[in-house]
C-alpha positions as CSV (number, residue, x, y, z in Angstrom):
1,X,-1.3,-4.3,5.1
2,X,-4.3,-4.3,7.7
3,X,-5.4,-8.1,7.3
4,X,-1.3,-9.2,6.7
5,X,-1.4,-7.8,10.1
6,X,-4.3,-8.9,11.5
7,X,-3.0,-12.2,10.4
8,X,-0.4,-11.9,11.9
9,X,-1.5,-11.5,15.4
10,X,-3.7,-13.8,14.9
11,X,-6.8,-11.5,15.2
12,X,-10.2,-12.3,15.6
13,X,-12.8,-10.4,13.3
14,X,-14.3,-8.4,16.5
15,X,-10.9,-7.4,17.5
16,X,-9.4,-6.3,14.2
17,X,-12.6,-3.9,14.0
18,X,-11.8,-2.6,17.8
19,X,-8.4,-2.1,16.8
20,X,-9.5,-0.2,13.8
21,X,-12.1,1.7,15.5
22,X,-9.5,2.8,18.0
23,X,-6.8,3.6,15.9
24,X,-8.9,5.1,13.0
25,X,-11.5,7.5,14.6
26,X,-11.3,8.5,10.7
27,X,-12.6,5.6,9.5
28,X,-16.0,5.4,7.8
29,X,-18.9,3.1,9.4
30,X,-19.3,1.5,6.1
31,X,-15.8,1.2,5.1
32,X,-15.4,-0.9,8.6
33,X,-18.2,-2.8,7.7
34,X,-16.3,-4.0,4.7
35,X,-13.4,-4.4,6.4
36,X,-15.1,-7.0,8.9
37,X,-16.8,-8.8,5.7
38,X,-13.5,-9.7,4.0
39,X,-12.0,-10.2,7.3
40,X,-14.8,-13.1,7.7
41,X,-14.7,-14.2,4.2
42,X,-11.3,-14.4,4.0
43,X,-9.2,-14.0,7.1
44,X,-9.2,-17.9,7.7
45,X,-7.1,-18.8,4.4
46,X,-4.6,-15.9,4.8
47,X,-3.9,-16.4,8.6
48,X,-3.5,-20.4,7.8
49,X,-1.5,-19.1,4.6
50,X,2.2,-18.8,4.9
51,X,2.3,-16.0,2.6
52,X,0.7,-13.6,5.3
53,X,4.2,-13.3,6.7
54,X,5.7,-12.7,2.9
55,X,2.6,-10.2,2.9
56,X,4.0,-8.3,5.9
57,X,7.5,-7.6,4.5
58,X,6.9,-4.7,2.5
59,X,10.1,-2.7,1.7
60,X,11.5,0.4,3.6
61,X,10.8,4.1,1.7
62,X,14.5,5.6,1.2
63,X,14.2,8.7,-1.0
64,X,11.8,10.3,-4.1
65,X,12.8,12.0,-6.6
66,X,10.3,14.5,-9.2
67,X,10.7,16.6,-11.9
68,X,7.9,18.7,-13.6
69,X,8.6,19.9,-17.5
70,X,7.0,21.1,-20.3
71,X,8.1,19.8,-23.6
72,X,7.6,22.5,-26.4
73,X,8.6,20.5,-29.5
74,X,10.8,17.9,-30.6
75,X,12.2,16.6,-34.1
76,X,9.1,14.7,-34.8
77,X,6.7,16.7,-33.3
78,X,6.3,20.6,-33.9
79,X,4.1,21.7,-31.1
80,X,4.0,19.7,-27.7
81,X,3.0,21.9,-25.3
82,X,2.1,19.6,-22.7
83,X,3.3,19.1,-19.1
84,X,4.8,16.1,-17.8
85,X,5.7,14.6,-14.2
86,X,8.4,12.2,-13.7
87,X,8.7,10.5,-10.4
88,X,11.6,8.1,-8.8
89,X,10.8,6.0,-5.4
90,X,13.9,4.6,-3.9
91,X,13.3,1.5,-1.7
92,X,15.0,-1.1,0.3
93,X,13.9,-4.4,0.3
94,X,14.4,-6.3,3.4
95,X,17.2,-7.4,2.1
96,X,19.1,-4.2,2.0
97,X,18.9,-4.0,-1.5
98,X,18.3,-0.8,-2.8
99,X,15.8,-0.5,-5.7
100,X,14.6,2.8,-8.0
């Protein structure tokens, strides 16, 4: 998401780490510091890339749904005993479709 972005407005290295730094006061010195190496490294193919705009469109969060159980035993197994999470993200594409 950060370098779709950056690629997007057509950021230079020093001002993608600005923005960061502003945005982020959070934000680790070292983990900036790797930021601004990929950025260099590869920044160049994905701005030129038509895919940073496909990169950019990332569906909209609707709903989740999750349940918490505990299976004791079944036909084929006697004794279970262990917990289990289930978990259901809905999301809309750009499109409007809806997707679970």
């Amino acid at each position: 998401y950060t370098y779709s972005t950056a690629a997007r407005n057509n950021l230079s290295t020093e001002e993608l780490v600005t923005t960061l730094g502003n945005a982020v006061s959070a934000l680790p010195k070292h983990a900036v510091q790797v930021i601004r190496h990929v950025w260099n490294e590869q920044g160049k193919s994905i701005s030129v890339s038509e895919d940073a705009r496909n990169m950019a469109t990332v569906g909209q969060f609707v709903d989740i749904k999750w349940k918490l159980g505990v299976a004791m035993s079944s036909d084929t197994c006697r004794s279970l005993k262990y917990p289990y999470v289930t978990v259901t993200l809905k999301v809309a594409d750009p499109s409007g479709q809806i997707t679970d």
